[in-house]
C-alpha positions in Angstrom: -3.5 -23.5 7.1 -3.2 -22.8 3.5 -0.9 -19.7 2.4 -1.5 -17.5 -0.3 1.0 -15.7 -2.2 0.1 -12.0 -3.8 2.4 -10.1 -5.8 2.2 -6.3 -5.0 2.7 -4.0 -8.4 5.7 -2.0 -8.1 3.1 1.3 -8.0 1.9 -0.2 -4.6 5.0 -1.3 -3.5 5.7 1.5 -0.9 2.2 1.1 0.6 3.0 -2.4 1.8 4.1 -1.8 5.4 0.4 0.7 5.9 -1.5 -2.4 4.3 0.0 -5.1 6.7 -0.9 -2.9 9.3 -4.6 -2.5 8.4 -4.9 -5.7 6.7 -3.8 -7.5 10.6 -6.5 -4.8 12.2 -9.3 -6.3 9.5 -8.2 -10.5 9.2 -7.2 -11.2 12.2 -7.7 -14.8 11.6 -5.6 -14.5 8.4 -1.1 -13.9 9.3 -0.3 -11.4 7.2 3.8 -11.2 6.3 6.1 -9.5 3.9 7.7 -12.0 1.3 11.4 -12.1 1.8 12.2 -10.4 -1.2 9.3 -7.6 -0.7 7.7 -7.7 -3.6 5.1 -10.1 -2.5 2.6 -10.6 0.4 2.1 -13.8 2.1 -1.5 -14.4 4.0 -1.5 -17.9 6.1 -5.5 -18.7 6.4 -8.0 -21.5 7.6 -9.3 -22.2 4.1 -13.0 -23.1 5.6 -13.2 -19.2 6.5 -11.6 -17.4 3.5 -11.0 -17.9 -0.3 -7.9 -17.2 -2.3 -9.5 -14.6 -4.6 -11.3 -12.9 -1.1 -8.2 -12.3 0.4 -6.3 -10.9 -3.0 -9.2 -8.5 -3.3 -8.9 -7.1 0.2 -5.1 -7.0 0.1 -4.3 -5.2 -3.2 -8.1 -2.9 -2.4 -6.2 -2.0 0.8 -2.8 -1.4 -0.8 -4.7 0.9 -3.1 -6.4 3.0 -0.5 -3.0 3.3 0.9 -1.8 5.0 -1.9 -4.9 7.2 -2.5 -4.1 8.1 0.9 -0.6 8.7 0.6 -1.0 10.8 -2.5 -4.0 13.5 -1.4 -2.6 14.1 1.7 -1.3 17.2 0.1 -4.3 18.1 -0.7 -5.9 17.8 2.3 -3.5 19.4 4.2 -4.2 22.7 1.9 -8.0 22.2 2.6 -7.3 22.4 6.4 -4.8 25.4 6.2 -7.4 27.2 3.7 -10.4 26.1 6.6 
C-alpha cells in the first residue's frame, strides 16, 4: 500500500470530517484518515488501482462540494420556505 499525503487549505478545513465521510462511501478500496494534526488528509491505496494526482483531485473536488454545500444551505432553506 502506498499513502498519500494531501494538505487541506485552511478555507476547506472545516469540511474535512463531510469529505471523509463521502470520500469512504466513493474509494472504498482507498483508507481515508485525518492527519494527526488536522490539517492534512492521509489516503492508504493499492497503487496498481489509483494514482497520486486521481486521488488529490477527488479529495480536495469533494472538500469543495462540501463547502458549496455548507454555504447555500441558507439559501436553499429560503427557497423551500418561499415554495
Amino acid at each position: 500500500m502506498d499513502v498519500l499525503k494531501i494538505n487541506v487549505p485552511a478555507a476547506l478545513a472545516t469540511h474535512i470530517e463531510s469529505a471523509l465521510t463521502r470520500l469512504a462511501y466513493l474509494h472504498p478500496d482507498v483508507e481515508w484518515t485525518l492527519d494527526v494534526e488536522g490539517d492534512c488528509l492521509r489516503a492508504f491505496y493499492a497503487p496498481n488501482t489509483h494514482t497520486p494526482e486521481d486521488l488529490r483531485k477527488e479529495a480536495l473536488f469533494q472538500l469543495y462540494r462540501e463547502k458549496i454545500h455548507h454555504d447555500t444551505l441558507s439559501i436553499r432553506d429560503r427557497l423551500y420556505e418561499a415554495i
